[in-house]
DRENTORKOL-3810 file (N, C-alpha, C; in nm, 4 decimals):
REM DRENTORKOL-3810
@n.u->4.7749; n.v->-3.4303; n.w->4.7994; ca.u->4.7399; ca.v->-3.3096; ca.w->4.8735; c.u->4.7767; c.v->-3.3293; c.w->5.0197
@n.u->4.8189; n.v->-3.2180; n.w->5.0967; ca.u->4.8771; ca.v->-3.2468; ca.w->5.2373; c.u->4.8195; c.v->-3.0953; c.w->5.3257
@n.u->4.7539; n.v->-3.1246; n.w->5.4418; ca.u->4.7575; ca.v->-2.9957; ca.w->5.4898; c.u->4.7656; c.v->-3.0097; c.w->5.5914
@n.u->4.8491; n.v->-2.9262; n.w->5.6439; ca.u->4.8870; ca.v->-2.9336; ca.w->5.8069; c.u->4.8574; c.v->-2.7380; c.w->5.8841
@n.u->4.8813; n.v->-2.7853; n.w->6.0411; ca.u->4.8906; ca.v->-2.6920; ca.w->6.1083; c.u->5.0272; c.v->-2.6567; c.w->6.1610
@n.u->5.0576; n.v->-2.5138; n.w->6.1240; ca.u->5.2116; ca.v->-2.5002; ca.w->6.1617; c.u->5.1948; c.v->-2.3855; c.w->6.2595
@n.u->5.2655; n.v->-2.4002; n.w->6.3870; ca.u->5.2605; ca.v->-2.3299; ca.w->6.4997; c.u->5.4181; c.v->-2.2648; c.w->6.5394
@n.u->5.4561; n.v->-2.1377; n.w->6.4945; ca.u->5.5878; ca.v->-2.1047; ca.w->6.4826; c.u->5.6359; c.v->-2.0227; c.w->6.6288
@n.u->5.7038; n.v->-2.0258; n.w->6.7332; ca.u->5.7298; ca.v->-1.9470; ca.w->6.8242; c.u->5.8214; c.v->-1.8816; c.w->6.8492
@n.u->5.8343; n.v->-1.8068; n.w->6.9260; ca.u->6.0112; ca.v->-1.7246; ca.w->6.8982; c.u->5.9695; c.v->-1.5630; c.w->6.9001
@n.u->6.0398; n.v->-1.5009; n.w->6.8134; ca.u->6.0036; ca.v->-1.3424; ca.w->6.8104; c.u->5.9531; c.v->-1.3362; c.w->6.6590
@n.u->5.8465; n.v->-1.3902; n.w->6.6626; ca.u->5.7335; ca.v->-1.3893; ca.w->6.5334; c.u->5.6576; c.v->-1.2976; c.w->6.5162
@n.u->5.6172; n.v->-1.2092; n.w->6.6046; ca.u->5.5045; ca.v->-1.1285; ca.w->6.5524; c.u->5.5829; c.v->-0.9448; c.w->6.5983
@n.u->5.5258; n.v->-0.8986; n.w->6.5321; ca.u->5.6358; ca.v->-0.7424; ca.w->6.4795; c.u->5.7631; c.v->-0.7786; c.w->6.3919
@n.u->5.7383; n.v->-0.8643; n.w->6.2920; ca.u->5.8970; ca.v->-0.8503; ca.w->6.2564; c.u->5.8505; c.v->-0.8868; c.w->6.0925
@n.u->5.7460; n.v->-0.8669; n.w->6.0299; ca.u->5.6613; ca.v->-0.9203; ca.w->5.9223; c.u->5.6796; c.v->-1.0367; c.w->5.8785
@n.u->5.6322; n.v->-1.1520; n.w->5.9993; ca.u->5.6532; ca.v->-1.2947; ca.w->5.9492; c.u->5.5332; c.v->-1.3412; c.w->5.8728
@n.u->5.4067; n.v->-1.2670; n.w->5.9108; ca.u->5.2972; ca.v->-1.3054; ca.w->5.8531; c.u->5.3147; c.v->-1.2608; c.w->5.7027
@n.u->5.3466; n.v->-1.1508; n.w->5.6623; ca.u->5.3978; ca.v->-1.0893; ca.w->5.5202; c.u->5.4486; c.v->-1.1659; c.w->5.4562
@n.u->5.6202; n.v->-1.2175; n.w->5.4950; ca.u->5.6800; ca.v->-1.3050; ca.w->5.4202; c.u->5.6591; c.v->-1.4255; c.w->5.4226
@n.u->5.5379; n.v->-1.5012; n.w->5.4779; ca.u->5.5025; ca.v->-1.6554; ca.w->5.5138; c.u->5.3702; c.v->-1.6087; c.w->5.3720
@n.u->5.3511; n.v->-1.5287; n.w->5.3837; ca.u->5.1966; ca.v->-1.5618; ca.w->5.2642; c.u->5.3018; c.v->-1.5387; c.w->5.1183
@n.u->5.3627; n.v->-1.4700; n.w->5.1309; ca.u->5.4539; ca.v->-1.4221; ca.w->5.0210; c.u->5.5137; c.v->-1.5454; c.w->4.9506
@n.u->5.5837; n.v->-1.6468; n.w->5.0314; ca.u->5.6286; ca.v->-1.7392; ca.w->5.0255; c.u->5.5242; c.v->-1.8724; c.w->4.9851
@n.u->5.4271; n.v->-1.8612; n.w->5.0567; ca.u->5.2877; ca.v->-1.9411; ca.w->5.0560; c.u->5.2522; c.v->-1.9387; c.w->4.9329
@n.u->5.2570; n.v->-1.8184; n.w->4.8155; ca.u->5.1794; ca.v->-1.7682; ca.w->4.7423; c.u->5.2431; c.v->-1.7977; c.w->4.6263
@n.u->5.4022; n.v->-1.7853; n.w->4.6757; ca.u->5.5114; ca.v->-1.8767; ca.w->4.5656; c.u->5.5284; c.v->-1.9839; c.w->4.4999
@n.u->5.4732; n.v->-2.0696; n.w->4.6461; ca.u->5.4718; ca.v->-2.2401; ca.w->4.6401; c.u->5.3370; c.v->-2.2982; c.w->4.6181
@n.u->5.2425; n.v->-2.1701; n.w->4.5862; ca.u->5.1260; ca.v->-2.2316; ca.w->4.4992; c.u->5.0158; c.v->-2.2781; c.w->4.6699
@n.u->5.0368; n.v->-2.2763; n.w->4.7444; ca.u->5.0154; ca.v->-2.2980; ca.w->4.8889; c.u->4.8535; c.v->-2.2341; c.w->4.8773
@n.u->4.7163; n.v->-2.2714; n.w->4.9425; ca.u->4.6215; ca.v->-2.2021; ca.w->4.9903; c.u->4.5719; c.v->-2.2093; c.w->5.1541
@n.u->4.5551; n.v->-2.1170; n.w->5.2068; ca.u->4.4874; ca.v->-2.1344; ca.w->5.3276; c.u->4.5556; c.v->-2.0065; c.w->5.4083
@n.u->4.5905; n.v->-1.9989; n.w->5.5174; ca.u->4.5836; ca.v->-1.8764; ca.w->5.6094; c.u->4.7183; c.v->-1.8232; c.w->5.7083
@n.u->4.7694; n.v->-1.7424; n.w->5.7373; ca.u->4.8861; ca.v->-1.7420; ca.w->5.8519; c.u->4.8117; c.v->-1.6247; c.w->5.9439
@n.u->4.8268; n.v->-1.6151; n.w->6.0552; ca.u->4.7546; ca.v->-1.5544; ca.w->6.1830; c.u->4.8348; c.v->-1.5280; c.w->6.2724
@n.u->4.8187; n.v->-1.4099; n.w->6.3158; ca.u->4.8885; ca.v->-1.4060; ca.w->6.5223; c.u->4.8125; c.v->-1.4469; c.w->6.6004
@n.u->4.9096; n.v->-1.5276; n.w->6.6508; ca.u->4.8063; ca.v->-1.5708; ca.w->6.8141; c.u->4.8337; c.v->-1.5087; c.w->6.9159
@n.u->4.7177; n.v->-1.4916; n.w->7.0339; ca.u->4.7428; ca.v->-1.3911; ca.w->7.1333; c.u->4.8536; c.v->-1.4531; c.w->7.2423
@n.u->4.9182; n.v->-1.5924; n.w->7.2373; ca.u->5.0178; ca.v->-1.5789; ca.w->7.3020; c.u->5.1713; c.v->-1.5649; c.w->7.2366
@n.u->5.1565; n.v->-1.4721; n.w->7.1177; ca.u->5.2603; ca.v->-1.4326; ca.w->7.0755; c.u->5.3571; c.v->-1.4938; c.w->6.9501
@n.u->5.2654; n.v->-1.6552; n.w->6.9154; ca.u->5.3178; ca.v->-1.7388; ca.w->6.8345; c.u->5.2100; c.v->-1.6862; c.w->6.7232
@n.u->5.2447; n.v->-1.7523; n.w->6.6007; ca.u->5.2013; ca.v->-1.7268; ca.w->6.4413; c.u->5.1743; c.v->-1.8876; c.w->6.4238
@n.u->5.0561; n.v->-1.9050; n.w->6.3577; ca.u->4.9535; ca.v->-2.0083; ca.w->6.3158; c.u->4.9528; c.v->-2.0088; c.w->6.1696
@n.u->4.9594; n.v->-2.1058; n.w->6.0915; ca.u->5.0202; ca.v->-2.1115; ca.w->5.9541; c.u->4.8907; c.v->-2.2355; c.w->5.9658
@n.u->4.7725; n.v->-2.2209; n.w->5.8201; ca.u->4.6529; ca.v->-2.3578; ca.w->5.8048; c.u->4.7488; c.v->-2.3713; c.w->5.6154
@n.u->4.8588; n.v->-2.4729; n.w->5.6080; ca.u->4.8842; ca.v->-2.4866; ca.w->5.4475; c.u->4.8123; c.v->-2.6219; c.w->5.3949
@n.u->4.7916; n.v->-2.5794; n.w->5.2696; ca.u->4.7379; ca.v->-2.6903; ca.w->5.1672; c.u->4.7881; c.v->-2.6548; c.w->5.0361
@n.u->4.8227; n.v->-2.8253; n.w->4.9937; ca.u->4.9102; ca.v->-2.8316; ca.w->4.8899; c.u->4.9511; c.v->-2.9128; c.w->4.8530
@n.u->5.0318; n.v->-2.9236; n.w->4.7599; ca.u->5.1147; ca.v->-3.0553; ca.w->4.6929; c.u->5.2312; c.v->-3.0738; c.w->4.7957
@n.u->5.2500; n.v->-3.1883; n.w->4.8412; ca.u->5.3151; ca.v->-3.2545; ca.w->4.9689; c.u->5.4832; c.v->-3.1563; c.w->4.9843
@n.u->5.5383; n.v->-3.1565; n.w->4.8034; ca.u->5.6458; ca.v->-3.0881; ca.w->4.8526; c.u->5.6446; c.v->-2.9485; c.w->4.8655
@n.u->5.5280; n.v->-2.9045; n.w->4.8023; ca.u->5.5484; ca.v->-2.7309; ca.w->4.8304; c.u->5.5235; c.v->-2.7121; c.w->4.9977
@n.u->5.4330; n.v->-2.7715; n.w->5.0402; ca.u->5.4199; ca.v->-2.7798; ca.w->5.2106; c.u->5.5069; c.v->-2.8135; c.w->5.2832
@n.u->5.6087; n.v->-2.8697; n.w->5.2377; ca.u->5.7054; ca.v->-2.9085; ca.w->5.3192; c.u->5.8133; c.v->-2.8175; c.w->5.3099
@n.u->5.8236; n.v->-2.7350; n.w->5.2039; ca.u->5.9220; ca.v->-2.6589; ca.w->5.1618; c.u->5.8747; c.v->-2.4877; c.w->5.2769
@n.u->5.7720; n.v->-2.5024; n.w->5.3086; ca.u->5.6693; ca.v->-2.4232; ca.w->5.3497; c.u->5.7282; c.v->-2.4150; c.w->5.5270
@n.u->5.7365; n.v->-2.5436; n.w->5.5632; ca.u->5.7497; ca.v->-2.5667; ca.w->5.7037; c.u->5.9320; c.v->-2.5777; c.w->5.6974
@n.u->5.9727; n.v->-2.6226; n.w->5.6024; ca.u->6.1200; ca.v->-2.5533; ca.w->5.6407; c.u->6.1656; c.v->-2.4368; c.w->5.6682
@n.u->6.0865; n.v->-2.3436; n.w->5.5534; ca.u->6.0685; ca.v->-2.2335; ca.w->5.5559; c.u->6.0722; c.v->-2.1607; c.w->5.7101
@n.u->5.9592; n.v->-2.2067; n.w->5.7859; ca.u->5.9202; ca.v->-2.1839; ca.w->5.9200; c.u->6.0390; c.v->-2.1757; c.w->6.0179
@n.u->6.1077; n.v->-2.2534; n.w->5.9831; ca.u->6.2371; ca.v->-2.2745; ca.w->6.0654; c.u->6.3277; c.v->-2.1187; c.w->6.0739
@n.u->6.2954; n.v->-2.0542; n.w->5.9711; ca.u->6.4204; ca.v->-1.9414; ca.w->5.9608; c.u->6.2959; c.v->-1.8274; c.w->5.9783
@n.u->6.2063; n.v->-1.8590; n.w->5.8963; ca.u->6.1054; ca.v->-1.7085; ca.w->5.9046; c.u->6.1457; c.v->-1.5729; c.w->5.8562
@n.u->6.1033; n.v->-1.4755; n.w->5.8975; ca.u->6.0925; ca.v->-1.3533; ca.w->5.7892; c.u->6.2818; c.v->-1.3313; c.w->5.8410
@n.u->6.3302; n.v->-1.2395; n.w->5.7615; ca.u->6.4619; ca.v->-1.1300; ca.w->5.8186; c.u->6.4632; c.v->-1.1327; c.w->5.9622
@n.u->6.4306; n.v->-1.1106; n.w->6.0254; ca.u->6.4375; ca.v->-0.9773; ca.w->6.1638; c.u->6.3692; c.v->-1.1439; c.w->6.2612
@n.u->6.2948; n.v->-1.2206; n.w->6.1978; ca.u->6.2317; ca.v->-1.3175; ca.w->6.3310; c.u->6.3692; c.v->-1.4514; c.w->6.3883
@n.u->6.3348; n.v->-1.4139; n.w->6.5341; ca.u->6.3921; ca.v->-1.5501; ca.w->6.5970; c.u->6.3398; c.v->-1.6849; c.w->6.6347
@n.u->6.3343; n.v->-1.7329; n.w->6.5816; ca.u->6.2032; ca.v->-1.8852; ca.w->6.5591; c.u->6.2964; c.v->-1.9555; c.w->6.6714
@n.u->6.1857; n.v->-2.0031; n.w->6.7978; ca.u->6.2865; ca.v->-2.0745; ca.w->6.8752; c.u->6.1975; c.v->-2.2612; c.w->6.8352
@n.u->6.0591; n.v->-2.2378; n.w->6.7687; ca.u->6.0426; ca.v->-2.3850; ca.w->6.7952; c.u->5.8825; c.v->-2.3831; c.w->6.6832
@n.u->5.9276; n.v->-2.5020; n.w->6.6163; ca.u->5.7913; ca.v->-2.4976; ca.w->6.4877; c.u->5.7490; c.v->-2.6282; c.w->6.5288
@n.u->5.6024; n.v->-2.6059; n.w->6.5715; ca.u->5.5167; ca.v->-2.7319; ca.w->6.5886; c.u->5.4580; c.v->-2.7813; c.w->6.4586
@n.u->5.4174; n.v->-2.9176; n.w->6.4190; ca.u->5.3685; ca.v->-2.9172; ca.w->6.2521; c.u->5.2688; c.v->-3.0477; c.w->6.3142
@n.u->5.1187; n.v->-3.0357; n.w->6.2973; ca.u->5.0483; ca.v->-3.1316; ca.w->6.3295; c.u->4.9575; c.v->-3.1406; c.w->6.1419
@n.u->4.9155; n.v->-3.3032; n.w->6.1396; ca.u->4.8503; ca.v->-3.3237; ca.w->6.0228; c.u->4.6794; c.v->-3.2213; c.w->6.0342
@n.u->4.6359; n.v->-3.2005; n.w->5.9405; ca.u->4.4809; ca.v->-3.1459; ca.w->5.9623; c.u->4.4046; c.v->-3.1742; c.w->5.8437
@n.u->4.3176; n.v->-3.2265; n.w->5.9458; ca.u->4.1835; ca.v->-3.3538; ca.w->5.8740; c.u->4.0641; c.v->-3.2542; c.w->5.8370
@n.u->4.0516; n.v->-3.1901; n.w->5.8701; ca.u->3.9368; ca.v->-3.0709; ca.w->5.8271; c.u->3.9192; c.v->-3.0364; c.w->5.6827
@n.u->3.8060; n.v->-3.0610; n.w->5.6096; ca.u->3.7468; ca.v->-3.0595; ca.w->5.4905; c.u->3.7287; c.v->-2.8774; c.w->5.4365
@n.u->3.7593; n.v->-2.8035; n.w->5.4742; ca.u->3.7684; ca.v->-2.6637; ca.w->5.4285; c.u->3.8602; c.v->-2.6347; c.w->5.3552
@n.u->3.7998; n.v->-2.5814; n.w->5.2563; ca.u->3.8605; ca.v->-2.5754; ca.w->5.1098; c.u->3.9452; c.v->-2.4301; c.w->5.1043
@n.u->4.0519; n.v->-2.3732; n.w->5.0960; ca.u->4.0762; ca.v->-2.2322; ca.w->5.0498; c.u->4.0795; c.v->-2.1989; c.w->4.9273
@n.u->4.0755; n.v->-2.1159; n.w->4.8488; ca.u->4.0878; ca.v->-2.0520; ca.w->4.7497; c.u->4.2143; c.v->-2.0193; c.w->4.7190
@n.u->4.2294; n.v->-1.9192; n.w->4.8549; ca.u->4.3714; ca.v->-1.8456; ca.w->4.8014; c.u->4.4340; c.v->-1.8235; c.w->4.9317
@n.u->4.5817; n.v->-1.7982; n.w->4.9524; ca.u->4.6623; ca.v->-1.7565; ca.w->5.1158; c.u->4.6118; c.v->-1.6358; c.w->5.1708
@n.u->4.5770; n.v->-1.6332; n.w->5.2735; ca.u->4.5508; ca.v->-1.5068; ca.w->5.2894; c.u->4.6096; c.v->-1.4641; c.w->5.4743
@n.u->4.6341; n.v->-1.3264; n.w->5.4524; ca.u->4.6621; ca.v->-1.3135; ca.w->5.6232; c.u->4.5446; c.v->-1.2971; c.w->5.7142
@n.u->4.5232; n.v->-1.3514; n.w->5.8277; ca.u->4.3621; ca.v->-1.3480; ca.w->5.8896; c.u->4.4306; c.v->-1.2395; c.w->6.0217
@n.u->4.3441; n.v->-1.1678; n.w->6.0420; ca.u->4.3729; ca.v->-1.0558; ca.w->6.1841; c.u->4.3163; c.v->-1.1326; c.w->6.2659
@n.u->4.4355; n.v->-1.1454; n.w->6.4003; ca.u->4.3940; ca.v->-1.1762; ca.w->6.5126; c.u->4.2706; c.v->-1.1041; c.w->6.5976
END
């Protein structure tokens, strides 16, 4: 199991990155959350089997159609909260 924090920046939010990141999330069997942040970047919490998460944060690199990703941060996360299922959280 692997879960990290993925911090995507660029022209992420208006362009349905949160849509196609859970879409994708939801593909790779992925649980936990994608979010806008108020300085304009998208917040990705994945958990999962090591390669669907990783396939997850490559993913990040290109993002929805229409987004310009200039830079994906990926930190490990130690936090014991369990998800159920992907879901999009409103900023």
């Amino acid at each position: 199991m692997k879960r990290v924090l993925i911090n995507v920046n660029g022209k992420v939010q208006g362009v349905c990155f949160r849509r196609f990141a859970l879409s994708k999330a939801q593909e790779l069997g992925l649980t936990g959350y994608v979010s806008n942040i108020e300085d304009g970047s998208v917040t990705i919490l994945a958990q999962g089997a090591f390669p669907a998460v990783d396939t997850l944060i490559d993913w990040c690199h290109t993002g929805s159609p229409q987004a310009e990703v200039t830079r994906v941060l990926v930190e490990e996360d130690e936090a014991d909260e369990i998800y159920l299922d992907f879901s999009i959280v409103q900023s």
